[in-house]
Backbone as XML, in Angstrom:
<?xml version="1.0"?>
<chain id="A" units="angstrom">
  <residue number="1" name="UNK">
    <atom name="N" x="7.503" y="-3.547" z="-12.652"/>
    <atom name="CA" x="7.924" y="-3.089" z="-13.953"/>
    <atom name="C" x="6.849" y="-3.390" z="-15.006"/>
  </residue>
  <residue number="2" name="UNK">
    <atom name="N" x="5.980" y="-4.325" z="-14.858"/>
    <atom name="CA" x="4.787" y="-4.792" z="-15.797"/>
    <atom name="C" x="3.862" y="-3.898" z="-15.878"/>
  </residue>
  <residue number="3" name="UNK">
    <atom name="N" x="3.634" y="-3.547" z="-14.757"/>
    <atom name="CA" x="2.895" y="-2.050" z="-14.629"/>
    <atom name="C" x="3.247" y="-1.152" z="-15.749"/>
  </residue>
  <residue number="4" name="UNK">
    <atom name="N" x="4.332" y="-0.820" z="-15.243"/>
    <atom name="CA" x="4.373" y="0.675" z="-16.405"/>
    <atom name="C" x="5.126" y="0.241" z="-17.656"/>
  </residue>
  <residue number="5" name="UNK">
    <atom name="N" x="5.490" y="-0.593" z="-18.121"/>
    <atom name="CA" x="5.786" y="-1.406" z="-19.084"/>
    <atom name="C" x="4.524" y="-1.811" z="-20.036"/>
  </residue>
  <residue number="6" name="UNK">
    <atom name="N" x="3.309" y="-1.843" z="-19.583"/>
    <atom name="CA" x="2.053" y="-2.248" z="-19.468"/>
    <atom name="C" x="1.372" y="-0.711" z="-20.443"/>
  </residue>
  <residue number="7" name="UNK">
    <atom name="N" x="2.085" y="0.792" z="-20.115"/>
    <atom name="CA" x="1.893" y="1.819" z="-20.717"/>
    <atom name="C" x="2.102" y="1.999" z="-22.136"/>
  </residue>
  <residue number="8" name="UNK">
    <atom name="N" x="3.107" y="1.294" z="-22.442"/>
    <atom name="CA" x="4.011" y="1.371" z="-23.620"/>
    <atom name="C" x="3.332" y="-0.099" z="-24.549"/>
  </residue>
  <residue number="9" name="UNK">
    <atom name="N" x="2.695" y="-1.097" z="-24.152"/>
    <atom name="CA" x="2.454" y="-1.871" z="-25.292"/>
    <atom name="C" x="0.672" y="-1.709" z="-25.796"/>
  </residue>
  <residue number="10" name="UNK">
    <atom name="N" x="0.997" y="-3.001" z="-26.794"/>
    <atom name="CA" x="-0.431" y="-3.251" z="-26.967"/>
    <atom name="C" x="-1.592" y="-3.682" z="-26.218"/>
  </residue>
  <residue number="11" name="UNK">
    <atom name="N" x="-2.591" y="-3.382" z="-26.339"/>
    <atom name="CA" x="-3.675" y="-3.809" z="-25.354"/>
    <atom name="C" x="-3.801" y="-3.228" z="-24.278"/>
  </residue>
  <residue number="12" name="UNK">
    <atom name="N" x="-5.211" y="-3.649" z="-23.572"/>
    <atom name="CA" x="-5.293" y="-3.102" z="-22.204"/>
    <atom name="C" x="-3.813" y="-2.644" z="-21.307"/>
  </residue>
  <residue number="13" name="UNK">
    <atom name="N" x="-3.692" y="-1.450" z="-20.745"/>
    <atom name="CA" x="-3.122" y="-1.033" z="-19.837"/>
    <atom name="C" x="-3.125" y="-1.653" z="-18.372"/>
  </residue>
  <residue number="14" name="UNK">
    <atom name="N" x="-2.071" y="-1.531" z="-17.199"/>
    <atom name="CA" x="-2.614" y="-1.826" z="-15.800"/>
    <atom name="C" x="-2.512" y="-0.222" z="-15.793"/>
  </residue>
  <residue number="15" name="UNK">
    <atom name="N" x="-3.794" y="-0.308" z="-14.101"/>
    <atom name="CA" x="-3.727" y="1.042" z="-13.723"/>
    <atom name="C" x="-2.062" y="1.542" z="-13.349"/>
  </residue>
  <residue number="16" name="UNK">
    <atom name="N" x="-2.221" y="3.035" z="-13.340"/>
    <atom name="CA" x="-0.853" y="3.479" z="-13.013"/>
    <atom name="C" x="-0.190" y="3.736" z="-11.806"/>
  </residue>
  <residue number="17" name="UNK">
    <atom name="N" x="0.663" y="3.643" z="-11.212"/>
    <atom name="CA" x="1.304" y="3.837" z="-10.052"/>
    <atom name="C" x="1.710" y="5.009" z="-10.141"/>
  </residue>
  <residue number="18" name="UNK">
    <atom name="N" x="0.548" y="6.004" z="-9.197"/>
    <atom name="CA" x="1.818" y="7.582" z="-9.491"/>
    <atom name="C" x="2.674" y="7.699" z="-8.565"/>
  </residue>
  <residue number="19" name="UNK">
    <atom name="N" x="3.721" y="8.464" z="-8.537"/>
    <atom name="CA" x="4.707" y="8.786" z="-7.693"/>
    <atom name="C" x="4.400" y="10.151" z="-7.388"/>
  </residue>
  <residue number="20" name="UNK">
    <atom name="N" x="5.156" y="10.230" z="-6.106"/>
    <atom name="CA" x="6.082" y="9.659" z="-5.275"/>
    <atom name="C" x="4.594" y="9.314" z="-4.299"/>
  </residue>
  <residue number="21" name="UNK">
    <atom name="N" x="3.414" y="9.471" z="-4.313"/>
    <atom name="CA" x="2.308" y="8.462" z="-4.235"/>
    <atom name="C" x="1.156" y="8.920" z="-4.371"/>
  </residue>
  <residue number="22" name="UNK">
    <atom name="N" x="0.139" y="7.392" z="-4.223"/>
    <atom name="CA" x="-0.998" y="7.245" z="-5.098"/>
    <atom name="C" x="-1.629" y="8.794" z="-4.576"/>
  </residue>
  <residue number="23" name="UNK">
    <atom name="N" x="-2.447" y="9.558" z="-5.515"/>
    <atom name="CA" x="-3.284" y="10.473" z="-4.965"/>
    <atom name="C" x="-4.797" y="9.243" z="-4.421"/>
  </residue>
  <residue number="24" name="UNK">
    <atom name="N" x="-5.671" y="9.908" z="-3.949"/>
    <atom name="CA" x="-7.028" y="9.516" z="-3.538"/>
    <atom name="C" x="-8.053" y="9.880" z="-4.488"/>
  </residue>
  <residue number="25" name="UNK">
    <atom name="N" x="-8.489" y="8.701" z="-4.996"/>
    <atom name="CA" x="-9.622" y="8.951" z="-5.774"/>
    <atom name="C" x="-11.029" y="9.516" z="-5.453"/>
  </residue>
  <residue number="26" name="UNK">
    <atom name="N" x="-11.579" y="9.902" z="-6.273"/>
    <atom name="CA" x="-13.039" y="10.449" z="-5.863"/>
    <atom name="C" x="-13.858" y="9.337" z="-5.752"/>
  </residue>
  <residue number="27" name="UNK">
    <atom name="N" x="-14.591" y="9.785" z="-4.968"/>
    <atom name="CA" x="-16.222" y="8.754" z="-4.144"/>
    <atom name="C" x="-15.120" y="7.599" z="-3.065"/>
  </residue>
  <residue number="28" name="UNK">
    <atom name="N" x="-14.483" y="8.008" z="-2.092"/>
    <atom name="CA" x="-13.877" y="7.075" z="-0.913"/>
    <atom name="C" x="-12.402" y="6.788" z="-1.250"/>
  </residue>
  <residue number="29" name="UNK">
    <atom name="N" x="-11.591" y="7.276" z="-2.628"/>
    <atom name="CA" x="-10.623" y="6.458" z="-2.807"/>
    <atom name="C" x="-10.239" y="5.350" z="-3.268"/>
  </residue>
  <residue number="30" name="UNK">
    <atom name="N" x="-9.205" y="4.928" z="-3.528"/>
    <atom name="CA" x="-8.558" y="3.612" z="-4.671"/>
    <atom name="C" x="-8.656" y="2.061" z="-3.187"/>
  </residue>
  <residue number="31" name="UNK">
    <atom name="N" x="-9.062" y="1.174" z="-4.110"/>
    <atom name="CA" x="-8.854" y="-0.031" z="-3.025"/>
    <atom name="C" x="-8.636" y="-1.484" z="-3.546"/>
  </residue>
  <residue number="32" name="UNK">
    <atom name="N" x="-7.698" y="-2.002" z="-3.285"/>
    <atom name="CA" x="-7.298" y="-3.103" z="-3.742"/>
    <atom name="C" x="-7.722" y="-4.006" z="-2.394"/>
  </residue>
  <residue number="33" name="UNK">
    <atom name="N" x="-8.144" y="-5.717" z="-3.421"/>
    <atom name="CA" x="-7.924" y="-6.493" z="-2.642"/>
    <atom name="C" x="-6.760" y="-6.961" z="-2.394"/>
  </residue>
  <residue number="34" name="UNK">
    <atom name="N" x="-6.940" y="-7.531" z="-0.959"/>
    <atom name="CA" x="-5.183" y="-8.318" z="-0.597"/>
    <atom name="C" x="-5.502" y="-9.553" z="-0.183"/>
  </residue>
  <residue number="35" name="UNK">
    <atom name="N" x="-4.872" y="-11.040" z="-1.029"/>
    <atom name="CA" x="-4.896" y="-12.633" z="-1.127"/>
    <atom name="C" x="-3.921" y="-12.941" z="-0.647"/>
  </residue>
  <residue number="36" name="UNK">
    <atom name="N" x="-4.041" y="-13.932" z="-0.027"/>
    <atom name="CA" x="-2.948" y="-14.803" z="0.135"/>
    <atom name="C" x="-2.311" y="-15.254" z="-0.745"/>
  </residue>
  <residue number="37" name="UNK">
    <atom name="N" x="-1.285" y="-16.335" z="-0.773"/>
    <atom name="CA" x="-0.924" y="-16.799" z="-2.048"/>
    <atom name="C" x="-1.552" y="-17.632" z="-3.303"/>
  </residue>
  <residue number="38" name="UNK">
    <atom name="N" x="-2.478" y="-18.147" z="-2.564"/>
    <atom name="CA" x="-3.322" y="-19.384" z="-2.938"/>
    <atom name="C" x="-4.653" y="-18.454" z="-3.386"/>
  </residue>
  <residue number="39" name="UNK">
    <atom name="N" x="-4.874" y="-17.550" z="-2.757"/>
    <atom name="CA" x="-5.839" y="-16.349" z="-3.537"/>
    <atom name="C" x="-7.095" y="-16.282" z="-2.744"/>
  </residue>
  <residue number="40" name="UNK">
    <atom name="N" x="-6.821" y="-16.737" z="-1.383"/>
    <atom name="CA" x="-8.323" y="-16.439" z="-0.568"/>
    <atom name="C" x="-7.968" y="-14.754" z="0.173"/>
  </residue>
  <residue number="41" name="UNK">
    <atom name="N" x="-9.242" y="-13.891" z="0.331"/>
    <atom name="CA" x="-9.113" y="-12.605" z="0.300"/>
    <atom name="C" x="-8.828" y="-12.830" z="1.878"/>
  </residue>
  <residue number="42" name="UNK">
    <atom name="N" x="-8.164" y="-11.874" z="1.965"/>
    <atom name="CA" x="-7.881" y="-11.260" z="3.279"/>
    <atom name="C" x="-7.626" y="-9.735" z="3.747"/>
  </residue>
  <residue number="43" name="UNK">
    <atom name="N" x="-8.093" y="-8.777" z="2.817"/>
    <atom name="CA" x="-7.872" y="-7.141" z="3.109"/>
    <atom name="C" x="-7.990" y="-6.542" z="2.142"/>
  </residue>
  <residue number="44" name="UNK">
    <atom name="N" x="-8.145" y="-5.776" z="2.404"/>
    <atom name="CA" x="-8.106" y="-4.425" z="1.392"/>
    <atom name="C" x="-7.205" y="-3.206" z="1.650"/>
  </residue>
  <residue number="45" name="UNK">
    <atom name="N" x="-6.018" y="-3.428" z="0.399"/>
    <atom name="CA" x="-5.216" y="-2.155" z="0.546"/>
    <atom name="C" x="-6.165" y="-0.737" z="-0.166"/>
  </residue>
  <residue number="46" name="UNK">
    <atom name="N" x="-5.924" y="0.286" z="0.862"/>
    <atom name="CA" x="-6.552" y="1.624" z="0.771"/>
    <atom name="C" x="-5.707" y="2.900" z="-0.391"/>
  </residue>
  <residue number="47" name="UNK">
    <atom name="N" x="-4.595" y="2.640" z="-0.497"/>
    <atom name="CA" x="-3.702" y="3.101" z="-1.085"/>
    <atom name="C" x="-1.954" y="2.599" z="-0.930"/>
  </residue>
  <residue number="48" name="UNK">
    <atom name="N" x="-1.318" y="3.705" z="-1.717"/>
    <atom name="CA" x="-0.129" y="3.161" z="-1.709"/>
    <atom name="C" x="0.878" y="4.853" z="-1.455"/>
  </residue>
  <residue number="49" name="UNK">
    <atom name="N" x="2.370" y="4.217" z="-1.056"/>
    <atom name="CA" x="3.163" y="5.589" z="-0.762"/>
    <atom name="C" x="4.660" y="4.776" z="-1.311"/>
  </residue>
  <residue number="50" name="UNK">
    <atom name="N" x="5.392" y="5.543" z="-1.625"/>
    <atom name="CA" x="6.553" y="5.380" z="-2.343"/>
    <atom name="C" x="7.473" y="6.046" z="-1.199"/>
  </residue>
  <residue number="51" name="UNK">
    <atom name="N" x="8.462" y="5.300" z="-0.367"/>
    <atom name="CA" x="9.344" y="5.731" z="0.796"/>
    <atom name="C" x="10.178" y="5.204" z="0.674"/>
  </residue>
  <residue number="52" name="UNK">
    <atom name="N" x="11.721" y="5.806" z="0.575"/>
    <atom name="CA" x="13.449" y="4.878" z="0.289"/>
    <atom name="C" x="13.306" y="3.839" z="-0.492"/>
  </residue>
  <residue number="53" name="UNK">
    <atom name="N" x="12.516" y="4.370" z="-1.469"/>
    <atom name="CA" x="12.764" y="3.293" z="-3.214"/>
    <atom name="C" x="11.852" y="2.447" z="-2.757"/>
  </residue>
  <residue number="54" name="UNK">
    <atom name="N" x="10.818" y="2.329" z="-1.971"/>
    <atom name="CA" x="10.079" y="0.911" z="-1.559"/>
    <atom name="C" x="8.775" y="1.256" z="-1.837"/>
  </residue>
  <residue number="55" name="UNK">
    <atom name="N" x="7.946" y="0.810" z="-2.342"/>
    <atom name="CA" x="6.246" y="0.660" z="-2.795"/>
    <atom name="C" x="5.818" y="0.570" z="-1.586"/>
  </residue>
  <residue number="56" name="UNK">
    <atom name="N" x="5.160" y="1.128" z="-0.946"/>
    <atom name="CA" x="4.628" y="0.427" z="0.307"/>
    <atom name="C" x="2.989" y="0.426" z="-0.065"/>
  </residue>
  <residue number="57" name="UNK">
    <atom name="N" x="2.191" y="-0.572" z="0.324"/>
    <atom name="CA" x="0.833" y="-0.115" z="0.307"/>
    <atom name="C" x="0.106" y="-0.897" z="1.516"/>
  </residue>
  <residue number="58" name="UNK">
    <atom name="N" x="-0.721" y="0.571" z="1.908"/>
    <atom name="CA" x="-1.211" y="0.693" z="3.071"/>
    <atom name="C" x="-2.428" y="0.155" z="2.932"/>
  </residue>
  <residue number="59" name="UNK">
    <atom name="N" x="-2.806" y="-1.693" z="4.192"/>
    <atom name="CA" x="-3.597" y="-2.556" z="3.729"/>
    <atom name="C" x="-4.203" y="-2.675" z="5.365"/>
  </residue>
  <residue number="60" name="UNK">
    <atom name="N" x="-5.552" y="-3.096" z="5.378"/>
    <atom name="CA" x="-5.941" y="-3.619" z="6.225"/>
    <atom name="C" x="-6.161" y="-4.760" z="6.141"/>
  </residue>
  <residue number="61" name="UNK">
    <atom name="N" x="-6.241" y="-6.269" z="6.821"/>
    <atom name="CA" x="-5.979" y="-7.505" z="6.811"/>
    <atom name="C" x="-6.127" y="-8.483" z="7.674"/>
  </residue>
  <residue number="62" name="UNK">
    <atom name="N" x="-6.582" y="-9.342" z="7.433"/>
    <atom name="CA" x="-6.945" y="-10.398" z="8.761"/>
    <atom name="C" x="-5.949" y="-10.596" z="9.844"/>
  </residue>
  <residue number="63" name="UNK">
    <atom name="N" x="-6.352" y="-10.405" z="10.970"/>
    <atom name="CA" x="-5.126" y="-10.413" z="12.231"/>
    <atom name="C" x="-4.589" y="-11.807" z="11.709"/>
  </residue>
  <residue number="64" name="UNK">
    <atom name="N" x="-5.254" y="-12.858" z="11.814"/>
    <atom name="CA" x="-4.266" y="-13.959" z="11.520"/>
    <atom name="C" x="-3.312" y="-14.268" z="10.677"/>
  </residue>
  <residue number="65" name="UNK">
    <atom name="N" x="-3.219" y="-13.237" z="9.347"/>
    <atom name="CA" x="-2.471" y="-12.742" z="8.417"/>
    <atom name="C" x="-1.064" y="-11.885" z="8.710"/>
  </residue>
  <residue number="66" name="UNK">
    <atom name="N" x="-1.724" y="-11.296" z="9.745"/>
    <atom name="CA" x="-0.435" y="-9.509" z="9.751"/>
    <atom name="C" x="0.404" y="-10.044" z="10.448"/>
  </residue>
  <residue number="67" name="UNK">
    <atom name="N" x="1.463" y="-10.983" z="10.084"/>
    <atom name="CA" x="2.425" y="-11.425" z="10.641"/>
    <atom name="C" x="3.604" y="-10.725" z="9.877"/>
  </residue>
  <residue number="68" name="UNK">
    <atom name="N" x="4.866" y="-10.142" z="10.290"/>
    <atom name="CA" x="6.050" y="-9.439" z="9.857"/>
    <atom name="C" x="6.249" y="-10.320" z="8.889"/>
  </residue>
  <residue number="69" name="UNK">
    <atom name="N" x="6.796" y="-10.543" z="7.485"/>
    <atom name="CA" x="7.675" y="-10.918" z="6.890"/>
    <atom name="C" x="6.390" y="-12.512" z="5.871"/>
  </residue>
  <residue number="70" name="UNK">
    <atom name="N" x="4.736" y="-12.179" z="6.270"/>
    <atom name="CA" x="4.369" y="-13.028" z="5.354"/>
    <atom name="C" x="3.712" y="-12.653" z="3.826"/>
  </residue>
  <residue number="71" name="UNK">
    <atom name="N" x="4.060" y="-13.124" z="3.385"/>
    <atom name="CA" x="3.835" y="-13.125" z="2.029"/>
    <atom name="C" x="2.708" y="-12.840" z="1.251"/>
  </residue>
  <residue number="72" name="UNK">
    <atom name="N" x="1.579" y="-11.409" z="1.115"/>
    <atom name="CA" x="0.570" y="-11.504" z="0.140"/>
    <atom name="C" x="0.849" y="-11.588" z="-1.392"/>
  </residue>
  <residue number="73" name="UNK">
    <atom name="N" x="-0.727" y="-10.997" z="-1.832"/>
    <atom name="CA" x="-0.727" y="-10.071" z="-3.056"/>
    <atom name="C" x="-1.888" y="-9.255" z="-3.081"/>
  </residue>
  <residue number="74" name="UNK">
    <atom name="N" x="-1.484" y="-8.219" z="-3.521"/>
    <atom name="CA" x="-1.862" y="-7.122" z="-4.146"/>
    <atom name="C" x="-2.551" y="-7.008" z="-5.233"/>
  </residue>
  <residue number="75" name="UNK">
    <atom name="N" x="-3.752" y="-6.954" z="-5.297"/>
    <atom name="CA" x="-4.630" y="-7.062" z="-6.844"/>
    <atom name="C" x="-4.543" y="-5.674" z="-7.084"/>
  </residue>
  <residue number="76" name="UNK">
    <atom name="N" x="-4.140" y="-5.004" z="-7.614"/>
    <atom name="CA" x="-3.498" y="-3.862" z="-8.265"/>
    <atom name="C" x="-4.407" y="-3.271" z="-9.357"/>
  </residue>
  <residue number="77" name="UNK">
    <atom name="N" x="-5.388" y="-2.664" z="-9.621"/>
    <atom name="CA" x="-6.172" y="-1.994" z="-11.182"/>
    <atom name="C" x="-7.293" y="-1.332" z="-9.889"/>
  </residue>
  <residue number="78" name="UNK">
    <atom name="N" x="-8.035" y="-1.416" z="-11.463"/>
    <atom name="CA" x="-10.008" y="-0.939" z="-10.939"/>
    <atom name="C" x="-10.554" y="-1.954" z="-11.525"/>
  </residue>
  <residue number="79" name="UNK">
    <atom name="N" x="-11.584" y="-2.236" z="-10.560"/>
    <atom name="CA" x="-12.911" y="-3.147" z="-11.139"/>
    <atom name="C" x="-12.990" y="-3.594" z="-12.597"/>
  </residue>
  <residue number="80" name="UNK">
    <atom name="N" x="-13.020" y="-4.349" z="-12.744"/>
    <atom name="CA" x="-13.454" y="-4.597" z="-14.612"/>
    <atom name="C" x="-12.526" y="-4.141" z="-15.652"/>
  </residue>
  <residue number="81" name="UNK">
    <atom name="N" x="-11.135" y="-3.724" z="-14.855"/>
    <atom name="CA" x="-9.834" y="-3.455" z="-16.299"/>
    <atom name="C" x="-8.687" y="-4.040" z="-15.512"/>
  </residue>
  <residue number="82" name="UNK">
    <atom name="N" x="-7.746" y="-4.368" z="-16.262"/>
    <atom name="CA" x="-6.827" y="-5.220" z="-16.016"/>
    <atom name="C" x="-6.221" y="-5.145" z="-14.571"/>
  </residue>
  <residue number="83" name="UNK">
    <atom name="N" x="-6.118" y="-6.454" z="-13.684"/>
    <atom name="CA" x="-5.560" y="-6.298" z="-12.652"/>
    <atom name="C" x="-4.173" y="-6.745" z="-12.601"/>
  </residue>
  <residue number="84" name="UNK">
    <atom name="N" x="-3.278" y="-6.042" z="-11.523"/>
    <atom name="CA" x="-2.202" y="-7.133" z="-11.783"/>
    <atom name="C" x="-1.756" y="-7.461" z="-10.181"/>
  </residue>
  <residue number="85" name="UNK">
    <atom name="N" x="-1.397" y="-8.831" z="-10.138"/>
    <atom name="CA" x="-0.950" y="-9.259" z="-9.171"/>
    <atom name="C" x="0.392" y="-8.928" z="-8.435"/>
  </residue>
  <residue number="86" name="UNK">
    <atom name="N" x="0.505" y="-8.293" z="-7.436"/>
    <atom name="CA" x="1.674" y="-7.470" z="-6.775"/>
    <atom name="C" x="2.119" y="-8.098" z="-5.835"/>
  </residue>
  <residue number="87" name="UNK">
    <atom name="N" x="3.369" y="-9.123" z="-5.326"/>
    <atom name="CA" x="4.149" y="-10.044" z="-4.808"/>
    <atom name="C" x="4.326" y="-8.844" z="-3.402"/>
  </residue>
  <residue number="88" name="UNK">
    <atom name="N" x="3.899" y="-8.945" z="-2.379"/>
    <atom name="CA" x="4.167" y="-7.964" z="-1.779"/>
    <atom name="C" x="4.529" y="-8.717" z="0.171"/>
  </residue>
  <residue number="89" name="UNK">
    <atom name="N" x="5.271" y="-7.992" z="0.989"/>
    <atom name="CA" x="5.092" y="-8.867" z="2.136"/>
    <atom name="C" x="4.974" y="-7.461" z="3.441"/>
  </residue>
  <residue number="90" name="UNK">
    <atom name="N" x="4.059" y="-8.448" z="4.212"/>
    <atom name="CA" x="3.618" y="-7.479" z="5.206"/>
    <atom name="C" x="4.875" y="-7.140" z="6.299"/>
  </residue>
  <residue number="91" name="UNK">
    <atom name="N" x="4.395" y="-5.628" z="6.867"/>
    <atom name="CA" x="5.549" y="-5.021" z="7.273"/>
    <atom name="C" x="4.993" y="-5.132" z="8.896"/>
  </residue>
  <residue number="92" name="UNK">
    <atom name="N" x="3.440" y="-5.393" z="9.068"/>
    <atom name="CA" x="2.955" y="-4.682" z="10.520"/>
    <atom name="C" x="3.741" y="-3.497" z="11.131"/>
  </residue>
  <residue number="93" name="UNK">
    <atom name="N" x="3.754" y="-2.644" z="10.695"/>
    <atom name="CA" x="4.191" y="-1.421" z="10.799"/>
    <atom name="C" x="3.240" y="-0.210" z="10.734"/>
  </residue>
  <residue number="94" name="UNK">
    <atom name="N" x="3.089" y="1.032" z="11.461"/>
    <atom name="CA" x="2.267" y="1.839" z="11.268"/>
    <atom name="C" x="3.245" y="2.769" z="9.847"/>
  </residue>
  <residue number="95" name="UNK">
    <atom name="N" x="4.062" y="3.125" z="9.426"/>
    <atom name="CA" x="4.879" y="3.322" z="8.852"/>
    <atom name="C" x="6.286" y="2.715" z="9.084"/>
  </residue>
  <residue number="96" name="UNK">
    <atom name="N" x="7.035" y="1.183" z="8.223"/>
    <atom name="CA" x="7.538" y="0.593" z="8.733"/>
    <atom name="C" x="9.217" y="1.856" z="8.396"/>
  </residue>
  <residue number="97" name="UNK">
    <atom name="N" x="9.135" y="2.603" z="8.222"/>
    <atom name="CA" x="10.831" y="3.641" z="7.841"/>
    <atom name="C" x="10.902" y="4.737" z="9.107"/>
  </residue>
  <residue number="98" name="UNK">
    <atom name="N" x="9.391" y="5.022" z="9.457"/>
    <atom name="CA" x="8.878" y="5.580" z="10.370"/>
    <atom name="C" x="9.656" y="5.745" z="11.502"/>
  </residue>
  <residue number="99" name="UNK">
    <atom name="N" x="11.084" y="6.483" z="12.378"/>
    <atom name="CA" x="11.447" y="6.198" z="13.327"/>
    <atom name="C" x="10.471" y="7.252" z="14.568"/>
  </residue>
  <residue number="100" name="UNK">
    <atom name="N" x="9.727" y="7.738" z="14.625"/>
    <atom name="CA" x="9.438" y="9.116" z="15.285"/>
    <atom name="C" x="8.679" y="8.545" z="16.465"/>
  </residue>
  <residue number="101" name="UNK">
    <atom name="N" x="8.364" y="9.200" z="17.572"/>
    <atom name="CA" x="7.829" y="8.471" z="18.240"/>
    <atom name="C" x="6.105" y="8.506" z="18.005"/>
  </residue>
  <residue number="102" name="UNK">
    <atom name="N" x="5.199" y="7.632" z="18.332"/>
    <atom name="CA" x="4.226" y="7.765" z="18.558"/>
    <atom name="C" x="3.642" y="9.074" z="19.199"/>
  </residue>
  <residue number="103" name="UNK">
    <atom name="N" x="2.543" y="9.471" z="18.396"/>
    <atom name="CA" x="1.684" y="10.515" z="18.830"/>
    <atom name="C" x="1.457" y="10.456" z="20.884"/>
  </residue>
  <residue number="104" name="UNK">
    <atom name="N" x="0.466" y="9.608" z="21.406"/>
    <atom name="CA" x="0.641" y="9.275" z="22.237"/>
    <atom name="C" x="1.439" y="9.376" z="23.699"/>
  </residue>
  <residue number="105" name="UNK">
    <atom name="N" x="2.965" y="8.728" z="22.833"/>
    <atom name="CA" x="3.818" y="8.724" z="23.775"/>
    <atom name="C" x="4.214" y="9.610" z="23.623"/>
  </residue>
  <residue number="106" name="UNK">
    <atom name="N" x="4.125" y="11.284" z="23.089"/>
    <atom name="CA" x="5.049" y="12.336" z="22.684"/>
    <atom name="C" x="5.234" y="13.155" z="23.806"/>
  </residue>
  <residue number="107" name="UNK">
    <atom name="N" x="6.157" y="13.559" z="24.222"/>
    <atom name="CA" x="6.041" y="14.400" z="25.563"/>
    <atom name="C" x="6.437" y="15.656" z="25.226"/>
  </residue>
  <residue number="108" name="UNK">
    <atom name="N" x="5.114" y="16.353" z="25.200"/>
    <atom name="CA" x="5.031" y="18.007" z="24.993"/>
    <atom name="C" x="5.893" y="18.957" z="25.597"/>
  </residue>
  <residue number="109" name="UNK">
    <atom name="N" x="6.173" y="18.634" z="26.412"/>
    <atom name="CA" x="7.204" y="19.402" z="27.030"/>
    <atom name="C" x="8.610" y="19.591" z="26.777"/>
  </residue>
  <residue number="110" name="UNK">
    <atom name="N" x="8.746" y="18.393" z="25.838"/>
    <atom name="CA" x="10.019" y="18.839" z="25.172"/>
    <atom name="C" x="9.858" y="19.951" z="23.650"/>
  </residue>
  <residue number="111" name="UNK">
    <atom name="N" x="8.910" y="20.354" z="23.504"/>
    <atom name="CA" x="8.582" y="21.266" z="22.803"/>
    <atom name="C" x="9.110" y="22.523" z="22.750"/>
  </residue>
  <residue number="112" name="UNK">
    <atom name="N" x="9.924" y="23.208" z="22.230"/>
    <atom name="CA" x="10.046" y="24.697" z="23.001"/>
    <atom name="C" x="8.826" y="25.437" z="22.586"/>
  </residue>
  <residue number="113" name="UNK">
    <atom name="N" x="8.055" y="26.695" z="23.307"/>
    <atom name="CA" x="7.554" y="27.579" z="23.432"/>
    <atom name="C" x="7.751" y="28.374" z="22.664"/>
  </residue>
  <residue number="114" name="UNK">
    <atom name="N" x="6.702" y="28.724" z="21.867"/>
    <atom name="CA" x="6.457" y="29.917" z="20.740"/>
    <atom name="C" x="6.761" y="29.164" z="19.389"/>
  </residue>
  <residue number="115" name="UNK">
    <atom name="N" x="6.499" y="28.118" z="19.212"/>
    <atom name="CA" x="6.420" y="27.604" z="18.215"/>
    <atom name="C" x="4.998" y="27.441" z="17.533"/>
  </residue>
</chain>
């Protein structure tokens, strides 16, 4: 809510969260660092997606980190304008709402023909 609350007052702005999600910026895209609690880096989220009311943002992260249910943050802006710290917890999930099966395991044959 500080975020876009952040639109409406005085002073520096945080960057904005668009919905229903982030587009991709020019020259590689938007990238946040991702800290632990204590604030040593451990990843970089690439973007973010908005799925059943939930922020999700899509981070890469130290294996010893990507445990279900632990606790980062999210440094949230651009370089050199206001960041804000985003209370966020990892899902290890390729899309954690995601029920479908894996690419992979998909068996074509249940496909019908002429599609």
């Amino acid at each position: 809510m500080d975020i876009y609350a952040s639109q409406f007052q005085q002073g520096e702005e945080y960057k904005l969260i668009d919905f229903p999600c982030g587009q991709p910026q020019p020259a590689g895209g938007h990238a946040d660092h991702v800290t632990t609690l204590d604030g040593k880096k451990i990843g970089i989220s690439s973007g973010t997606t908005y799925y059943y009311r939930e922020l999700i943002s899509q981070c890469i992260i130290d294996v010893d980190q990507a445990e279900r249910g632990n606790k980062v943050i999210v440094q949230w802006g651009d370089y050199g304008k206001r960041i804000k710290n985003v209370n966020a917890t990892v899902a290890v999930a390729r899309y954690p709402y995601l029920d479908l099966p894996r690419n992979e395991n998909y068996d074509l044959s249940t496909v019908p023909s002429g599609i």
